[in-house]
C-alpha positions in Angstrom: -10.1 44.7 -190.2 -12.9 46.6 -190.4 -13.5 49.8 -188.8 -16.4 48.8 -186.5 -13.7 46.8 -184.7 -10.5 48.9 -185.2 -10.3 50.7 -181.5 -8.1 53.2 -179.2 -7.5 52.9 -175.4 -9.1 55.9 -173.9 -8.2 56.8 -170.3 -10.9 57.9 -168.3 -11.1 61.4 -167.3 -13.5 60.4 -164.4 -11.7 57.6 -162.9 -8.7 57.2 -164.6 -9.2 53.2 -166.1 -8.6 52.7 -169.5 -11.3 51.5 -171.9 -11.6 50.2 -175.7 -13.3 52.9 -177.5 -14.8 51.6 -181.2 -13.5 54.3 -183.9 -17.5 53.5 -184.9 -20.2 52.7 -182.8 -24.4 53.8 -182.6 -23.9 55.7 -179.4 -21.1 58.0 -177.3 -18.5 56.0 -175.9 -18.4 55.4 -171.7 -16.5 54.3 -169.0 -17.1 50.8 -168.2 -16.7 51.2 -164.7 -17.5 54.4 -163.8 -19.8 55.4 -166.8 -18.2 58.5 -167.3 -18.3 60.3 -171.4 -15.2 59.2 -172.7 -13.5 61.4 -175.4 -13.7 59.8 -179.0 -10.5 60.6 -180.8 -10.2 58.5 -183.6 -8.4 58.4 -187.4 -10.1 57.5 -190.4 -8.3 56.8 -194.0 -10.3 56.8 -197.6 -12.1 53.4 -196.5 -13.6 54.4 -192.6 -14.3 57.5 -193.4 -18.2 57.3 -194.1 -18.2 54.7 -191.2 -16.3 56.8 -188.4 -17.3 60.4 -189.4 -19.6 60.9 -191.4 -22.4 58.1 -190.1 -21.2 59.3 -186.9 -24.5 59.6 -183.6 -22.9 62.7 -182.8 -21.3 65.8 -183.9 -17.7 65.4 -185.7 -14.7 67.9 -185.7 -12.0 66.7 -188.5 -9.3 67.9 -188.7 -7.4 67.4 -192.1 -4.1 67.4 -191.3 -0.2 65.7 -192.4 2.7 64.9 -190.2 4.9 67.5 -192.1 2.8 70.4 -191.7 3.9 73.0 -188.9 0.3 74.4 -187.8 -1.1 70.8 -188.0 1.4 70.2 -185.2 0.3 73.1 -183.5 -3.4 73.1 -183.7 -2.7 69.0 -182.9 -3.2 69.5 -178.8 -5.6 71.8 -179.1 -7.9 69.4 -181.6 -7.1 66.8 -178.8 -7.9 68.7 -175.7 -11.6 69.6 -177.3 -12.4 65.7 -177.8 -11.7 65.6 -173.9 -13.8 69.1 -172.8 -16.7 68.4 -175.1 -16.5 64.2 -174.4 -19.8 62.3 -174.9 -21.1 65.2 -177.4 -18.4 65.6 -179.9 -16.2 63.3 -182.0 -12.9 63.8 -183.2 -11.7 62.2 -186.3 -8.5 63.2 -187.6 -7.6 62.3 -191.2 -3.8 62.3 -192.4 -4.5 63.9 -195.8 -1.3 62.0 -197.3 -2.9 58.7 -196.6 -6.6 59.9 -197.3 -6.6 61.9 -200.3 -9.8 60.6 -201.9 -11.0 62.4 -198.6 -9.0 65.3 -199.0 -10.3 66.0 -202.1 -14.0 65.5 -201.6 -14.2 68.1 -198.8 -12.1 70.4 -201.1 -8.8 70.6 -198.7 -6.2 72.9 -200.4 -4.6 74.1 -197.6 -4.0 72.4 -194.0 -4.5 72.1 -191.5 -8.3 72.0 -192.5 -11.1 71.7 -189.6 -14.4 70.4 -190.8 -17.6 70.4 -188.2 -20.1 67.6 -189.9 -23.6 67.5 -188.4 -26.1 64.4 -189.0 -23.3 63.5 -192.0 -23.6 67.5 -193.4 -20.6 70.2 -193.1 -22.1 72.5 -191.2 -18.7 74.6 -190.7 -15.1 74.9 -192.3 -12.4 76.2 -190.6 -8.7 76.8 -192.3 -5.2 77.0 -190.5 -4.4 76.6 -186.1 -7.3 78.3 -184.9 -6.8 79.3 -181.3 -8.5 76.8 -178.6 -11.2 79.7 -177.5 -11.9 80.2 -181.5 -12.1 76.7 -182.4 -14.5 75.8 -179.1 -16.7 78.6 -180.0 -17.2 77.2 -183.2 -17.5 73.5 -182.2 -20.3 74.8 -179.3 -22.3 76.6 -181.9 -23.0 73.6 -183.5 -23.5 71.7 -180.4 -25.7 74.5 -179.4 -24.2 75.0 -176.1 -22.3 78.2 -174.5 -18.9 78.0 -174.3 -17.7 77.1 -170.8 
């Protein structure tokens, strides 16, 4: 399976139907009734990670993360909620780092969880440990260029 047809079912925030979302696509995922922005939350191992993240139309947040790890689980719902506030202008890719560790190592992760802001393919930003959600989104908005709301 490739990862142009590998997708997630994505409730949508505007009118609550669930759609297919692509984990890679040329343009922002939207509701097929409603056309709504739908949030893009996707995973990416070693072999989608070029595809999903970083050949991405839009910003990316990734979050590095691993099942075991305490502030991964805590910065989790946070990471989660932000693919939802910032829908049709941000993508979330999160990358188990225990699976993915060719990807891991090529963005340097020695500690996790990792947060990684890519831009047009290119880290624009690094972020290290459970940032709080007003930290994180001030962050992610700088690189959007937008205020944070």
């Amino acid at each position: 399976m490739t990862s142009q047809t590998v997708t997630n079912e994505v409730r949508c925030p505007g009118c609550g139907r669930r759609n297919r979302v692509p984990a890679a696509a040329s343009g922002a995922p939207r509701c097929g009734v409603c056309h709504a922005s739908l949030p893009w939350l996707v995973e990416a191992d070693d072999s989608t990670f070029d595809a999903v993240a970083v050949q991405s139309p839009l910003p990316v947040l990734i979050d590095l993360w691993a099942p075991w790890c305490g502030p991964c689980r805590v910065v989790a719902p946070v990471v989660e909620h932000l693919s939802v506030k910032r829908a049709g202008r941000l993508k979330v890719v999160k990358v188990n780092v225990d699976i993915a560790q060719q990807t891991a190592g090529r963005y340097q992760a020695m500690s996790i969880p990792t947060l990684l802001l890519l831009s047009d393919g290119h880290l624009v930003d690094r972020m290290v440990g459970a940032l709080p959600e007003e930290a994180l989104l001030g962050r992610v908005d700088a690189v959007l260029g937008e205020t944070a709301s």
